[in-house]
C-alpha positions in Angstrom: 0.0 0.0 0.0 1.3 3.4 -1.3 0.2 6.9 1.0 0.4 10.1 -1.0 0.2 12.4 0.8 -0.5 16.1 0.0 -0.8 19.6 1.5 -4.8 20.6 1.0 -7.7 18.4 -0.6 -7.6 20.0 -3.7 -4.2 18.9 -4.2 -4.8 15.5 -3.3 -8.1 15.3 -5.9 -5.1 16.6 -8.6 -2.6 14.2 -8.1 -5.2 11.4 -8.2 -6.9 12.9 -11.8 -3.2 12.6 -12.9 -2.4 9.3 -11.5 -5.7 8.1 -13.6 -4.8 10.4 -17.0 -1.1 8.9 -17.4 -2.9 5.5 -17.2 -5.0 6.2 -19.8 -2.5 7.8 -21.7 0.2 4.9 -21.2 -1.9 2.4 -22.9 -3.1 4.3 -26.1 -5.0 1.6 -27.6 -6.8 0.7 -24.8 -10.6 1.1 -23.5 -10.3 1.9 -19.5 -13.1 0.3 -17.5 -13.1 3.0 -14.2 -16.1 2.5 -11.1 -16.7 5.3 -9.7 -17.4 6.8 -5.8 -19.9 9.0 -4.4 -19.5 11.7 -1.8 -18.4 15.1 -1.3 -14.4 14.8 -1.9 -15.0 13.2 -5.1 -17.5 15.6 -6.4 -14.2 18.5 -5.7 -12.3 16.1 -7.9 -14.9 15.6 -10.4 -15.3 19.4 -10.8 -11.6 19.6 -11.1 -11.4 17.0 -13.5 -14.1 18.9 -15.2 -12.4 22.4 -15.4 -8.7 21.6 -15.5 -8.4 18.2 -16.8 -11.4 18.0 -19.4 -8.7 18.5 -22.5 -5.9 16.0 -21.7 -8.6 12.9 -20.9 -8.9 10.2 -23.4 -12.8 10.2 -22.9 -13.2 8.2 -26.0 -11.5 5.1 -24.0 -13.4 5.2 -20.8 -16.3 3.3 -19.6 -17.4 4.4 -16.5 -19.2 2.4 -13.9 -20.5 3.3 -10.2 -19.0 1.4 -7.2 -22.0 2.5 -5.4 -25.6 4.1 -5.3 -28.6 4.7 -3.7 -32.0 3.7 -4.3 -32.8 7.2 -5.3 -34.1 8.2 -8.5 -30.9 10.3 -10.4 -32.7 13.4 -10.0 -32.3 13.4 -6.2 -30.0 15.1 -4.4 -28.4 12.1 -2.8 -27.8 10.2 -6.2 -24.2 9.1 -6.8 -24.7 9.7 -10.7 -26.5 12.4 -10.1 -23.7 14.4 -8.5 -21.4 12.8 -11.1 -23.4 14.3 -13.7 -23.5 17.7 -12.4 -19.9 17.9 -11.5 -18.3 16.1 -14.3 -19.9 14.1 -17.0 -22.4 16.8 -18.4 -19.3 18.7 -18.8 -17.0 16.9 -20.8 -17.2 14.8 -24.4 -17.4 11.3 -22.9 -20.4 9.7 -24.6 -23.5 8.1 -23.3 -22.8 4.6 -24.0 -19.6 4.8 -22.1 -21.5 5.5 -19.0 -23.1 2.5 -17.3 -25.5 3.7 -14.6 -26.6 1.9 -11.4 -30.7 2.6 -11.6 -31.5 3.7 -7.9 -35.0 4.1 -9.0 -35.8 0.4 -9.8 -36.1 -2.7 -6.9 -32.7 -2.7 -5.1 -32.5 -6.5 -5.2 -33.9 -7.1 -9.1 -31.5 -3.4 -10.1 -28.6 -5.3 -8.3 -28.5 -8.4 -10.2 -29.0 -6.6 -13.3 -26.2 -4.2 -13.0 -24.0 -7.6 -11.7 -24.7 -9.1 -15.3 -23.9 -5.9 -16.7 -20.6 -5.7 -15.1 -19.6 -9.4 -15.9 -20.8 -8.6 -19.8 -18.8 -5.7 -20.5 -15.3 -5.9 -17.7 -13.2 -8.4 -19.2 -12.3 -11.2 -16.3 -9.7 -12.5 -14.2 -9.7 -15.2 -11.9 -13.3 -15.6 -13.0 -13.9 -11.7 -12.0 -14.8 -8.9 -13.6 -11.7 -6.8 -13.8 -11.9 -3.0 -13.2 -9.0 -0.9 -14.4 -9.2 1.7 -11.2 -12.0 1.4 -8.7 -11.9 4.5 -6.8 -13.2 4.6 -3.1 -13.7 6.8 0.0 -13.9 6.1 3.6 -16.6 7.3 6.1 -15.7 8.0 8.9 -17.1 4.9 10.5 -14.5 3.0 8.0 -16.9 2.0 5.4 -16.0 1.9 1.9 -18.5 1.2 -1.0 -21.2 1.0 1.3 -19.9 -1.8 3.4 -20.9 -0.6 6.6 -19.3 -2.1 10.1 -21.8 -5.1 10.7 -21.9 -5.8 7.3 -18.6 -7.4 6.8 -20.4 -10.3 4.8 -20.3 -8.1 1.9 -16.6 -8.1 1.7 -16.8 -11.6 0.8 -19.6 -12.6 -1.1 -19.9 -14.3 -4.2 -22.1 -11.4 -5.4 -20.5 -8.5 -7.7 -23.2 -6.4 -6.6 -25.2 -6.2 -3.7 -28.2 -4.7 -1.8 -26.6 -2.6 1.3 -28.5 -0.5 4.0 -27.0 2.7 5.5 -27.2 1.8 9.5 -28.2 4.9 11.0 -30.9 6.4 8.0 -32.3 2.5 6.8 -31.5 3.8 3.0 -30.8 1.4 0.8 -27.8 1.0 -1.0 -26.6 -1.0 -4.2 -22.9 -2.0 -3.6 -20.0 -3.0 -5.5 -18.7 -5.8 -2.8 -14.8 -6.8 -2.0 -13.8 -9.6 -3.9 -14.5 -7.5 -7.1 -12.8 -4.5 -5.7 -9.9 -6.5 -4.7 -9.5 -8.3 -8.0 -9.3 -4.6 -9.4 -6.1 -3.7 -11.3 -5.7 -0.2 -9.4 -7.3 0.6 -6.1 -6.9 4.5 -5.1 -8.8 6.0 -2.0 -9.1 10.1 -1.8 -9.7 11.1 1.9 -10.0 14.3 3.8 -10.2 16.6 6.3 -9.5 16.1 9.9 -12.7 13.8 11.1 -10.9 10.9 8.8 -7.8 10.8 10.4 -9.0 7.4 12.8 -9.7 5.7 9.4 -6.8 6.9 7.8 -4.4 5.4 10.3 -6.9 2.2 10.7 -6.6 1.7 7.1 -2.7 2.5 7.6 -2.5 -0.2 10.9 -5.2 -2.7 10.7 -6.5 -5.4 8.8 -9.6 -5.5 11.0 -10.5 -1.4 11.4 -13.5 -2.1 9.2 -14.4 -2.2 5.5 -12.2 0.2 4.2 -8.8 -0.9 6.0 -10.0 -4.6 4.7 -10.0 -3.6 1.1 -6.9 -1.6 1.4 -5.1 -4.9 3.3 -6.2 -7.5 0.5 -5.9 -5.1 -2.8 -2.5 -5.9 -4.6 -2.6 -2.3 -5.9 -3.6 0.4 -4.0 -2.8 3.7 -3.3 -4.1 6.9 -0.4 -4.7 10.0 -2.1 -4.7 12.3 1.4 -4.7 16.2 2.5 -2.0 17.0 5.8 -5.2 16.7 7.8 -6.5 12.9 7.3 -2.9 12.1 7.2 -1.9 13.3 10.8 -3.9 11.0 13.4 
């Protein structure tokens, strides 16, 4: 496990748009399969991506695909694509069938198994899993990643790519990427700020058992903290 670690949150969302860019750029002839996060240090980097990056991104070779949603419709204000859209995707030339959607509007269990077989269809394999080129994640602050919540550590091992997951405090319903497909992933990277998420940080850094997110980080072959000073310093 690799810890960047960087001065203020918008510098961190930076070096992790460039981390993913010389990626893409590295491998000119080939289509880069990215899941994407939710959550309010993303959606800085999205609108980053958007304003700074928009020119030197090979949209034309990336797929993107949600790690996680909720069982919104994509007009609400807590949808995951929703905030994607608004911060980044209705603002640069990536086209519509590059962008695979989890439908938080439909049945959580029927909407999970649908976007499973999606995911298998399109993500080439490997060791009989759908492969992602970068799955990027966040951390709450109770350690969850991908909503995994604590108590739901059976989602970290499932034989499910996708899974119905419920928020423990609200009872919202969640669809969720689960670990084994994150693990498998070529390139794992986390962005984390701000002060509150220094206890994770240094759980992810320490422990295999801190919760969901240090799990993932512990098992993933390749992964990387994007962090500000402030989630760095525990």
């Amino acid at each position: 496990m690799k810890e960047n670690v960087y001065t203020t949150d918008i510098d961190s969302a930076r070096a992790l748009i460039l981390r993913i860019v010389k990626l893409t750029t590295a491998e000119p002839d080939k289509t880069f399969n990215i899941a994407l996060s939710g959550g309010n240090t993303p959606a800085l980097m999205f609108d980053l991506w958007a304003k700074e990056y928009k020119s030197s991104t090979p949209w034309e070779r990336i797929h993107l695909y949600w790690v996680d949603e909720r069982c919104v419709a994509p007009d609400d204000v807590d949808s995951n694509y929703g905030m994607t859209h608004r911060t980044l995707l209705e603002r640069v030339p990536l086209r519509a069938e590059n962008i695979f959607r989890i439908k938080g509007e439909e049945a959580p269990e029927l909407e999970a198994e649908r976007y499973s077989a999606l995911v298998k269809r399109q993500v080439p394999e490997k060791d009989g899993l759908p492969q992602f080129d970068v799955v990027l994640l966040g951390a709450g602050y109770d350690g969850h990643t991908s909503s995994i919540f604590p108590g739901q550590e059976e989602l970290l091992t499932t034989d499910k790519l996708y899974a119905v997951a419920t928020q423990p405090v609200s009872g919202q319903q969640r669809i969720a990427l689960t670990g084994r497909p994150i693990i498998n992933a070529k390139h794992v990277f986390f962005l984390i700020a701000g002060k509150s998420k220094a206890s994770v940080v240094k759980g992810i850094r320490e422990s295999e058992d801190a919760g969901p997110a240090a799990y993932v980080a512990h098992h993933t072959t390749d992964v990387e903290l994007f962090v500000d000073k402030s989630a760095a310093t525990a």
